[in-house]
Structures are given as C-alpha cells and as structure tokens.
MDTraj code that builds the backbone (N, CA, C; nanometers):
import mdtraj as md
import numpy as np

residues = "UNK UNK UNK UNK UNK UNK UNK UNK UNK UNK UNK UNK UNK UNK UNK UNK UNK UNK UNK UNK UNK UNK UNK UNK UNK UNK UNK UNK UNK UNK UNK UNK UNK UNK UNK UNK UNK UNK UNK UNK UNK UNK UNK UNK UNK UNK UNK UNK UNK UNK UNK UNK UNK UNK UNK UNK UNK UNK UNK UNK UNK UNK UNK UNK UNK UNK UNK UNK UNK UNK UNK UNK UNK UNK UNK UNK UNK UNK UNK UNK UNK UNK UNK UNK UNK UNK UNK UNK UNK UNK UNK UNK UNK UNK UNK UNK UNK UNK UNK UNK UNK UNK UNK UNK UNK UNK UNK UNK UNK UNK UNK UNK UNK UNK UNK UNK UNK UNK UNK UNK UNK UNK UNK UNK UNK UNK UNK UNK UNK UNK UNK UNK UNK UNK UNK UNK UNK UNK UNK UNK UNK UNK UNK UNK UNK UNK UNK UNK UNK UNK UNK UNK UNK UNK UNK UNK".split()
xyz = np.array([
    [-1.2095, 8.3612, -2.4401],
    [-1.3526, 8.3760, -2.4552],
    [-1.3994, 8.4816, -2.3552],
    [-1.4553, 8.5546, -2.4014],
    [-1.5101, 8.6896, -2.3223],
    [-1.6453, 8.6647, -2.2188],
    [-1.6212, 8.7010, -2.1492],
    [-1.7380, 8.6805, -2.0141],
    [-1.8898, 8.7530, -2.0594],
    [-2.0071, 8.6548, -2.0648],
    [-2.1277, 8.7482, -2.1057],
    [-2.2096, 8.7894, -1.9987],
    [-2.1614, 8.7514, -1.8820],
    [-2.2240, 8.8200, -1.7272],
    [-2.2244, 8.9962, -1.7818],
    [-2.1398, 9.0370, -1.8361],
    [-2.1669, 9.2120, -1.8344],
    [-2.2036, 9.2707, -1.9803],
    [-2.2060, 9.1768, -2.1345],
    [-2.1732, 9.1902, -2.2468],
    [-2.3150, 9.1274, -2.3189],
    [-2.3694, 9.1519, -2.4312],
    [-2.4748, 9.0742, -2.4756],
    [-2.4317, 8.9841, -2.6119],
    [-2.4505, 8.8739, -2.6030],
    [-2.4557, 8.7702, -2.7270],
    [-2.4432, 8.8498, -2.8893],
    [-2.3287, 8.8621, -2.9403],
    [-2.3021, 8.8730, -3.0615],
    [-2.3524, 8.7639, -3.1476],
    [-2.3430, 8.8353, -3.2879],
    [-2.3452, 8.6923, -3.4305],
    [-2.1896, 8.6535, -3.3997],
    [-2.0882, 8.7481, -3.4027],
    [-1.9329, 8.6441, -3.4065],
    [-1.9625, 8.5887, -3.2471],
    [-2.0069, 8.5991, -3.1640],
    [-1.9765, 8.5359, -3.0873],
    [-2.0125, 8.3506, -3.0763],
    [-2.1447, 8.3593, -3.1426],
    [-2.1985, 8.2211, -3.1649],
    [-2.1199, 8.1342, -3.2142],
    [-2.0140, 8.1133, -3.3105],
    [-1.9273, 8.0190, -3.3571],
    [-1.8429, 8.0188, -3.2615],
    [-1.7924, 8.0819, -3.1770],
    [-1.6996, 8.0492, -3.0820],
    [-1.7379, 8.0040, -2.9410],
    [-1.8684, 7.9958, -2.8974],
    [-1.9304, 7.9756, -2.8587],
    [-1.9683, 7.8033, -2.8751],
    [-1.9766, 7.7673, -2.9729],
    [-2.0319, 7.6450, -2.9849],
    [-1.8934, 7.6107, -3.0860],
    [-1.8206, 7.6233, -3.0654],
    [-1.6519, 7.5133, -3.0549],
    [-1.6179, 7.5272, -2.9766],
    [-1.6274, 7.6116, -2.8600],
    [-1.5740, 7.5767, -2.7028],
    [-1.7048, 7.4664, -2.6507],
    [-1.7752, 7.4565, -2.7119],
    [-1.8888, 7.3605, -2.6589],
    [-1.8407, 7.2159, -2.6758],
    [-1.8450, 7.2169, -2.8106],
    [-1.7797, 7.1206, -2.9358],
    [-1.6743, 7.0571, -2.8555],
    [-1.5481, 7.1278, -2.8088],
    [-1.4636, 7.0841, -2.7653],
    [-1.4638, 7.0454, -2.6512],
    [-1.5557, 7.0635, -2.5712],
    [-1.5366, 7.0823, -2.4262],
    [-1.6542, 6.9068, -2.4078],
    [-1.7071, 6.8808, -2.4847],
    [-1.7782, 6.7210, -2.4658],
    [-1.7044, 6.6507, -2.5747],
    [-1.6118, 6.7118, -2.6585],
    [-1.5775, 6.5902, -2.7456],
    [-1.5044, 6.4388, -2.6628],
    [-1.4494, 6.4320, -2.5600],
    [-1.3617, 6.3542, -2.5263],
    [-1.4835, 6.2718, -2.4712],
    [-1.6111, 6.3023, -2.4099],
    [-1.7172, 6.2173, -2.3371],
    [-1.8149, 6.1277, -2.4297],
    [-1.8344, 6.2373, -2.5544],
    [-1.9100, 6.2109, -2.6681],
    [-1.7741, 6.0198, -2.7088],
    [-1.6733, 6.0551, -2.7187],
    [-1.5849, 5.9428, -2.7574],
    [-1.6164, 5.8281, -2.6491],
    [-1.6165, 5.8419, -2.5411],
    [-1.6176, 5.7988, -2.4737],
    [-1.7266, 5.7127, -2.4310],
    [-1.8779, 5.7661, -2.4834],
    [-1.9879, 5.7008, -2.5108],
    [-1.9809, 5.5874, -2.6275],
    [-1.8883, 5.6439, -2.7395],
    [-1.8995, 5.6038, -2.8499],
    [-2.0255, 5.6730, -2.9329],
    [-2.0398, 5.7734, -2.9083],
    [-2.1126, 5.8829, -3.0008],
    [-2.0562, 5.9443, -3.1137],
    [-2.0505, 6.0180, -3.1837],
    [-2.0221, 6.1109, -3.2577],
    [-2.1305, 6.2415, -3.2783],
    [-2.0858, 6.3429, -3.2771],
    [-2.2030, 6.4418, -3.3240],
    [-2.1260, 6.5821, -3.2407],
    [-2.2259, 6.6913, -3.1795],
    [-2.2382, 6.8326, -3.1602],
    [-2.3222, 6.8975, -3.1869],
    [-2.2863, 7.0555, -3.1305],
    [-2.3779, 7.1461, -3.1755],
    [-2.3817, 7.1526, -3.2870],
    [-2.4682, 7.1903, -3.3446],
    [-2.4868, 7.2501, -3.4747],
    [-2.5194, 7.3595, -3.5259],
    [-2.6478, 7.3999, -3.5978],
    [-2.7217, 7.5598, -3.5866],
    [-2.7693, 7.6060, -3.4716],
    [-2.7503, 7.7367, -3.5038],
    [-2.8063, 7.8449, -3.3569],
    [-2.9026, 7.9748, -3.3741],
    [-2.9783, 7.9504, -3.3149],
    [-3.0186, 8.0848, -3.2902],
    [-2.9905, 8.1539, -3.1982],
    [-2.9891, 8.2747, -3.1897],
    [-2.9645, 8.3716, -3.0724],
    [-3.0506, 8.5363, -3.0568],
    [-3.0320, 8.5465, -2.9376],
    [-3.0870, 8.6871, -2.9233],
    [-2.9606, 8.7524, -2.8581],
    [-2.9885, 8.8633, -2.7899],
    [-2.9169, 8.9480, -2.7094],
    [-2.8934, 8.8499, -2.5977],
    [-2.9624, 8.7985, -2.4992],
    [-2.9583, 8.7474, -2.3911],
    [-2.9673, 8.5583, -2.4037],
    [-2.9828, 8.5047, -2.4917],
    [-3.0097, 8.3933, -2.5565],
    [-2.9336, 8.3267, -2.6677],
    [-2.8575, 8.2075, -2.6249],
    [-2.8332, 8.1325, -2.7878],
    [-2.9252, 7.9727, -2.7831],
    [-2.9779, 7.9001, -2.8981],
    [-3.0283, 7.7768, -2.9024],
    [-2.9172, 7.7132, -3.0050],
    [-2.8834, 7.6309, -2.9585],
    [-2.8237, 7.5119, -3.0892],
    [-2.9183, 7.4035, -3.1205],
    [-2.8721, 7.3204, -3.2063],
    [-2.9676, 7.2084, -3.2397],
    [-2.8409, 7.1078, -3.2237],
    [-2.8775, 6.9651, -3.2100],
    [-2.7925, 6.9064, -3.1157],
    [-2.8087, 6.7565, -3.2054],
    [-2.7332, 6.6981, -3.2384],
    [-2.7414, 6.6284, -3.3375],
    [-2.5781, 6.4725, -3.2901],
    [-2.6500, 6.4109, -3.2433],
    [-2.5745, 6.2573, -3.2126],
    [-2.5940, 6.1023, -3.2456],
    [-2.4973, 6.0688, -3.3006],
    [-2.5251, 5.9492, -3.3505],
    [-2.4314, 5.8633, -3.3295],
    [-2.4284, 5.7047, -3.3100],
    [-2.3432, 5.6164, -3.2720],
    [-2.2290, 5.6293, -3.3347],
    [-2.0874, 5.6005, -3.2939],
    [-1.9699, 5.6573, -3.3794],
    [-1.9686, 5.5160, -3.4954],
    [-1.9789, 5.6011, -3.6276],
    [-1.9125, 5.5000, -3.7528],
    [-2.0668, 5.4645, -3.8339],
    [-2.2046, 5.5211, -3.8055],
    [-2.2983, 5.5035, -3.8016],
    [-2.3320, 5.6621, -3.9160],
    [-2.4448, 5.6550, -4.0011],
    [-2.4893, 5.7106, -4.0800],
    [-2.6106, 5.8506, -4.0082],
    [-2.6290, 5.9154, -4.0280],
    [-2.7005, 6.0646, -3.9338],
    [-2.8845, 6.0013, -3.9991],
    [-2.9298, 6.0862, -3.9744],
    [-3.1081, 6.0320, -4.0425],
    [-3.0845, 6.0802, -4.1262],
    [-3.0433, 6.1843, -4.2158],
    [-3.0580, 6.2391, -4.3007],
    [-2.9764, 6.1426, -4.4254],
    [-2.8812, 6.1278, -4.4011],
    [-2.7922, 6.0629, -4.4580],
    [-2.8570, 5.8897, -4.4937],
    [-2.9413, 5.8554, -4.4176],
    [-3.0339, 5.7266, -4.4087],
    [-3.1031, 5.7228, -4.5112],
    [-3.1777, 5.8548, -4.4663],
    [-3.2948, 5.8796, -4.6281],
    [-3.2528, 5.8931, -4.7518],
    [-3.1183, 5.9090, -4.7361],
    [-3.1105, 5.9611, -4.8815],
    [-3.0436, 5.8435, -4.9265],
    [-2.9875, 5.7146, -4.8597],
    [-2.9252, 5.5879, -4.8741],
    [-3.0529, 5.5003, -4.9184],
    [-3.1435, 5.5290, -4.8412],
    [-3.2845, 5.4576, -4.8525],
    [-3.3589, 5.4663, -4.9896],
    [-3.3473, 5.5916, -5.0191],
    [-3.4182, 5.6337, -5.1486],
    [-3.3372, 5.5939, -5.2582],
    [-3.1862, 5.5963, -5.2350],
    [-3.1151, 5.5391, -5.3292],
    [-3.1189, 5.3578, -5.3932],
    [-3.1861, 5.2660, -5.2524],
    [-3.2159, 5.2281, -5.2403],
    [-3.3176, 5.1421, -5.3464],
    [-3.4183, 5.2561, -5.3420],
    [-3.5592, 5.2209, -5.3872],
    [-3.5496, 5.2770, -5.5461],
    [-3.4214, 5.3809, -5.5782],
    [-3.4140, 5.4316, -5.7393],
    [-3.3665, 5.3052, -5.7850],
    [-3.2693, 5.2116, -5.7294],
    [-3.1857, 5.1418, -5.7725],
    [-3.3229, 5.0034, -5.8233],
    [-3.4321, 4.9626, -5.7157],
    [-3.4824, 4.8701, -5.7805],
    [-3.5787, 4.9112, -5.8581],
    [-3.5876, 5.0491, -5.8517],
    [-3.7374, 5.0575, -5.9648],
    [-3.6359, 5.0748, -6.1074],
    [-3.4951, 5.1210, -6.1050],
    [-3.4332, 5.1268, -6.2227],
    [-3.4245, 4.9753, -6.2661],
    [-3.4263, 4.8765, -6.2344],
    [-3.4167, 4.7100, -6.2450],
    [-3.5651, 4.6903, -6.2206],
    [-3.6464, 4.7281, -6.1954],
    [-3.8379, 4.6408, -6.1909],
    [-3.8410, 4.5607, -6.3286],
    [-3.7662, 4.5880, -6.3847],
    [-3.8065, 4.4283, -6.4647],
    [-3.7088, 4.3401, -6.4444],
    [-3.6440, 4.3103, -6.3608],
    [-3.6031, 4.1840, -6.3426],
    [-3.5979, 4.1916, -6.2101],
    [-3.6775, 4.2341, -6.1518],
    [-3.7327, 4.2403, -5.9701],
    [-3.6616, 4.1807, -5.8744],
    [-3.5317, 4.2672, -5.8318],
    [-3.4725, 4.2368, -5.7607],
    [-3.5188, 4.2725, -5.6125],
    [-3.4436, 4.2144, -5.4989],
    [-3.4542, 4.2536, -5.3924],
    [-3.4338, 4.3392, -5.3331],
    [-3.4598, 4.4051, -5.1844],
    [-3.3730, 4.5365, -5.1419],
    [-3.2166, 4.4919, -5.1230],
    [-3.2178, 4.3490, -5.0553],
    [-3.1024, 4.3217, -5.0228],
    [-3.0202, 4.2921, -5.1428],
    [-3.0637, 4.2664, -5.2722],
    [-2.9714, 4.2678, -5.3918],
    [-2.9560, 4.4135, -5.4141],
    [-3.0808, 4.4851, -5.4037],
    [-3.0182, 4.6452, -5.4106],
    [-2.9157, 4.6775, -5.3477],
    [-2.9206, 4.6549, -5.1773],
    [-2.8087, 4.7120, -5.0664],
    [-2.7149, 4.6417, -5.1249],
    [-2.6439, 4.5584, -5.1461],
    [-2.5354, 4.4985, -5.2189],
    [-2.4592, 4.5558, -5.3298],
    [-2.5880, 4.6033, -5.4202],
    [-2.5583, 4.6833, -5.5583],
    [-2.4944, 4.8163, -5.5019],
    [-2.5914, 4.8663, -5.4338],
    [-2.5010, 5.0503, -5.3586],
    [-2.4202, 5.0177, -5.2715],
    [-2.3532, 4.9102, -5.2012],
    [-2.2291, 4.8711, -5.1313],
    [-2.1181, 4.8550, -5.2153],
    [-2.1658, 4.7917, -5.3579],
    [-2.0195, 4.7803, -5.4033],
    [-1.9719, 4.8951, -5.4833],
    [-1.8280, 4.9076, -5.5531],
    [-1.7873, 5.0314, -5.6099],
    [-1.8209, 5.0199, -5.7668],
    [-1.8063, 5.1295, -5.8022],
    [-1.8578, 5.0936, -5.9535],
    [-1.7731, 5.2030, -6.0463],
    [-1.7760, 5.1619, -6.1695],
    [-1.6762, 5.2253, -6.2417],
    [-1.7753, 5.3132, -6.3529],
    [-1.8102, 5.4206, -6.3568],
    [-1.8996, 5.5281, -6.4451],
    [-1.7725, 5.6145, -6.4768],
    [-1.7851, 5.6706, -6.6428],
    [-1.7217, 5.7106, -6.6828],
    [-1.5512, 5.7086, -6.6676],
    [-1.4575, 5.5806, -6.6557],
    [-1.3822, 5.6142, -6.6394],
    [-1.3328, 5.6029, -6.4939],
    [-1.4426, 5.6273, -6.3901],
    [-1.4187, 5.6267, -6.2797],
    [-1.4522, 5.6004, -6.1839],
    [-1.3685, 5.5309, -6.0392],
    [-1.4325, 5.4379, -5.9575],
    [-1.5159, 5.5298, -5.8548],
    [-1.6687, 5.4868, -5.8164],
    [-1.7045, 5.5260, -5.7554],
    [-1.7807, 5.4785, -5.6638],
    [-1.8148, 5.5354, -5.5408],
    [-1.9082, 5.4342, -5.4629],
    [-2.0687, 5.5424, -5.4034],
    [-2.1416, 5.4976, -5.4594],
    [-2.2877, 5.5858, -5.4133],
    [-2.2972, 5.5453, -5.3062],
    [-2.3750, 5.6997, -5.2513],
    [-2.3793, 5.6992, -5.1076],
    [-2.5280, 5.7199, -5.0873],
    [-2.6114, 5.7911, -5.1828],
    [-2.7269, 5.8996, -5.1797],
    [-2.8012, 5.9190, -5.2902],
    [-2.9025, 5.9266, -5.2660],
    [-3.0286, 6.0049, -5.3663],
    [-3.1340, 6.0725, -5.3188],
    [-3.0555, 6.2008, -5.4062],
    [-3.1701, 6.2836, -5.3675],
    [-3.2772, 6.3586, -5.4735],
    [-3.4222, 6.2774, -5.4555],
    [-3.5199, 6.2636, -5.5651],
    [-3.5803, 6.4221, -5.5397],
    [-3.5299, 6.5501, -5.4937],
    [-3.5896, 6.6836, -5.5118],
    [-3.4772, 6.7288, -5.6310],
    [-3.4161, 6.7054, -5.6535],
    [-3.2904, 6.7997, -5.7006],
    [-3.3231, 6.6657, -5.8435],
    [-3.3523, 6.7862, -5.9586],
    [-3.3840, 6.7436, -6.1076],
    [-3.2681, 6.7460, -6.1878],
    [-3.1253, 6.8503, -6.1522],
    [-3.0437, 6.7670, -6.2739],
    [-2.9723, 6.6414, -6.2059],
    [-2.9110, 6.6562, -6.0618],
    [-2.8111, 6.6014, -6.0049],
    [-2.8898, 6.4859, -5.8871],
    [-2.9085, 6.4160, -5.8973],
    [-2.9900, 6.4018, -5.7649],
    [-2.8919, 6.2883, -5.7336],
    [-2.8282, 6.2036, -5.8083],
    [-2.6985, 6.0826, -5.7351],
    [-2.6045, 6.1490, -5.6662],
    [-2.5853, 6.1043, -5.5440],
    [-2.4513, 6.1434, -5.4447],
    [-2.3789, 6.0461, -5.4226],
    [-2.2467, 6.0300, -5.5014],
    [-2.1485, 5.9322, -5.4818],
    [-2.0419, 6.0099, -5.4177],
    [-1.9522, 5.8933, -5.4080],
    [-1.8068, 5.9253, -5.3469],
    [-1.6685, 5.9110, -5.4239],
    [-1.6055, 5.9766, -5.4281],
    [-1.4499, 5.8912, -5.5473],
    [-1.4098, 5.8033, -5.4300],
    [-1.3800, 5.7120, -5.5031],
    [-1.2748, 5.5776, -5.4479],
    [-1.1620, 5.6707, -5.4069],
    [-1.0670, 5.7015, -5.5400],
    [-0.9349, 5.7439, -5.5442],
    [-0.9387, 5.8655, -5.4154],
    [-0.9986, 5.9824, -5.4474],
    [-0.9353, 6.0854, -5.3802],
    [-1.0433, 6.0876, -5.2382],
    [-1.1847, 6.0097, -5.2255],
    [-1.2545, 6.0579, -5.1407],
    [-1.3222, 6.1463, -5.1306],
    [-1.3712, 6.1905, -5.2296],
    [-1.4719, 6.3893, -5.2654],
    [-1.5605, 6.2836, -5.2596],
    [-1.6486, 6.3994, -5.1960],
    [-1.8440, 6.3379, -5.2321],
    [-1.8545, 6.4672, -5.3790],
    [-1.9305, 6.3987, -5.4312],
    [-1.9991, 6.4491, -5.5565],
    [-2.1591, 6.4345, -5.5757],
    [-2.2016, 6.5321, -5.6825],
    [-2.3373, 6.4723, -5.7476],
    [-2.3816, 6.4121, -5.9014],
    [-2.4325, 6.3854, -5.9013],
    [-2.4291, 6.3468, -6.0600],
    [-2.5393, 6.3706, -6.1321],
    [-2.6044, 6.2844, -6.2375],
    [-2.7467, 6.2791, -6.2838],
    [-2.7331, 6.1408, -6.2581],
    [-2.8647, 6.0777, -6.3641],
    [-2.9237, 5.9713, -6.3257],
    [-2.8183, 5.8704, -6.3857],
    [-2.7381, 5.9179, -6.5200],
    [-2.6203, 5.7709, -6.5311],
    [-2.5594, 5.6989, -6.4186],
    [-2.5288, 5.7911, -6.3272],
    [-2.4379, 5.7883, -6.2427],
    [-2.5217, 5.6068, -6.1967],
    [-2.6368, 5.5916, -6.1777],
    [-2.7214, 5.4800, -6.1464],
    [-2.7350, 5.4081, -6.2121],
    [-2.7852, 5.3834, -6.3956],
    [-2.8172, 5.3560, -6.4729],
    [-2.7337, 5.2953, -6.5216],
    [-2.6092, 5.3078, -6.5549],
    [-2.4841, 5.2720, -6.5989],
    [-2.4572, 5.1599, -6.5478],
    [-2.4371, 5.1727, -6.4192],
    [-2.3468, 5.0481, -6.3439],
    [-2.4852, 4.9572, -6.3258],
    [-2.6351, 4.9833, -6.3076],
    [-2.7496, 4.9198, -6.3013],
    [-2.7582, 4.7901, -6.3985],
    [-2.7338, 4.8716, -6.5283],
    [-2.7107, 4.7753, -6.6616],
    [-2.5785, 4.6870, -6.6611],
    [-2.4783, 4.7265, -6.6452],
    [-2.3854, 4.6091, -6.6413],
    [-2.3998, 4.5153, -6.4873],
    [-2.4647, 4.5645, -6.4243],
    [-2.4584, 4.4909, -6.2690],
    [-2.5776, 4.3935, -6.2936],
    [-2.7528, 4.4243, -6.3673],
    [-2.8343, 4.3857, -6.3967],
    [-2.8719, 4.2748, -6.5317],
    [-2.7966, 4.3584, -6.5968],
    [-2.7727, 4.3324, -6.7405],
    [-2.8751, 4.4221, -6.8208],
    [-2.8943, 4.4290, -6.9936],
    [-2.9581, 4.4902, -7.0673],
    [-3.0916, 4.5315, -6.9948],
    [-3.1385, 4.6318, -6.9570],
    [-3.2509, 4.6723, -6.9328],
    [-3.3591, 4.7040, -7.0198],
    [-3.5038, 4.7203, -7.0294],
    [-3.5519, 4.7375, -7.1386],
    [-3.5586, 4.8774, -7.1915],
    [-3.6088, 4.8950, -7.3303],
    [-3.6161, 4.9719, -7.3914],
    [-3.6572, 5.1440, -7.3063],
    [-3.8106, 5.1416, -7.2187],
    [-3.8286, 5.2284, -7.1238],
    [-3.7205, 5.2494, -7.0107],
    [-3.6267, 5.2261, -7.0174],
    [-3.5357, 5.2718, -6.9040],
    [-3.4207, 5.3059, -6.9676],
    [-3.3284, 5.3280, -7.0343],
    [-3.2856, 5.3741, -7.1575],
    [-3.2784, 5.5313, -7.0954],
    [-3.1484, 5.5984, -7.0768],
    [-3.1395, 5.7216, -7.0598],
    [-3.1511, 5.8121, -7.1604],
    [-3.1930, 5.8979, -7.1919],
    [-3.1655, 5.9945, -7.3218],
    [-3.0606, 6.0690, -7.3390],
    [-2.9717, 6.1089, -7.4172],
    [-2.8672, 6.1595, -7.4454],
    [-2.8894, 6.3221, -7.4417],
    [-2.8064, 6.3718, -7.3823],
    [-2.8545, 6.4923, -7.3267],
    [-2.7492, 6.6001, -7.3004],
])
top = md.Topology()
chain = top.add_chain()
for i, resn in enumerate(residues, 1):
    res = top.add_residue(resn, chain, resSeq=i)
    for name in ("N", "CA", "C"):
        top.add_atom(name, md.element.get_by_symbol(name[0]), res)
traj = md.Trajectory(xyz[None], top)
C-alpha cells in the first residue's frame, strides 16, 4: 500500500484502501460478535468517507428487515380473508416452500419493483433470486387453503 503523506487519493486507490481497513478490524469486529465494514466511499484528492455499516453476527442488516417486514405484511393481506396473524405469517416466511418444482425459502419483498418484487432463496444450491407475485401466492394457497376469487393471479 503506497504512502499518501506525498501522493493524493486515487479512485483505484479507494478499494484498497478500505480492504486494508476491512481486514485490519475484522478479527475485533469477531470478537465483539459484530459483523459488518466499510462500505461506500467518497473521496476527494485529500479526503476519503466510507459509510460504516454493523450488525450483531448471524442477525439481519435494516435493510434486509424491511424487506422481511413487508414480506411480512404481503403475506397477510394475500390471506385477509381468513385473517391470519403476523406470527402465523412469520411462520409461513420461515418455512420452505415448494413453487414450481422448487424448494424455496423467502427472504424479502420488495413492493417498488413491479415485475419481480419476491426475494427468495434456493434450498438446494443457495442463490438468492427474484420472482413475481406467485412466488407468494402459490405456497399462500396451499399453506392457507383456496383463497377467494379477488386474489387469484392472472396468467401472464
């Protein structure tokens, strides 16, 4: 790593920069039982900022919350007629579910994004993915049973 006492702050320099960072608290960050790091940066000539982002180790980020949360709240308004709970919801997005063929476990919803907005996980290989709204609807109805007529996906 090159000395910036005589040199001014590059763009390549910033990634190397913040993995000698990265690396240099990972063993304390463990040691707290944290998880996290730098993240984005800005920089000037004489200046870099990161954004700094930590969370208990084995524990979900905020972002990742909201979008569990909202998944959450798709899951009981997709069931409002037979008015389940949150905690029958959290149960419903805890367990794995089998859509198309394949096992999956939702992680996320994200209600900006109009074709894809389900974020599951494969069982088998572990990829996060996105989906549309079956991805919910599907396992809703066999987990719920027959839903009514207004909730009914359209073929598409």
């Amino acid at each position: 790593m090159k000395n910036f006492k005589d040199s001014n702050i590059q763009r390549s320099d910033v990634n190397a920069i913040r993995d000698e960072l990265n690396s240099a608290i990972a063993a304390k960050l463990n040691e707290l039982g944290l998880d996290g790091g730098f993240g984005n940066a800005t920089f000037d000539a004489n200046s870099v900022s990161f954004k700094v982002e930590l969370t208990r180790s084995g524990c979900l980020t905020r972002a990742e919350q909201a979008k569990r949360d909202d998944l959450i709240q798709r899951v009981r308004w997709e069931a409002r007629d037979k008015a389940i709970t949150t905690e029958e919801a959290e149960e419903f997005v805890d367990a794995i579910h089998v859509v198309n063929g394949q096992k999956i476990k939702l992680t996320g919803y994200n209600h900006r994004a109009k074709k894809m907005p389900v974020e599951f996980v494969m069982v088998d290989g572990g990829t996060a993915h996105k989906g549309g709204e079956s991805y919910v609807v599907i396992p809703a109805r066999k987990r719920f049973g027959a839903l009514s007529d207004q909730f009914k996906v359209q073929a598409g």
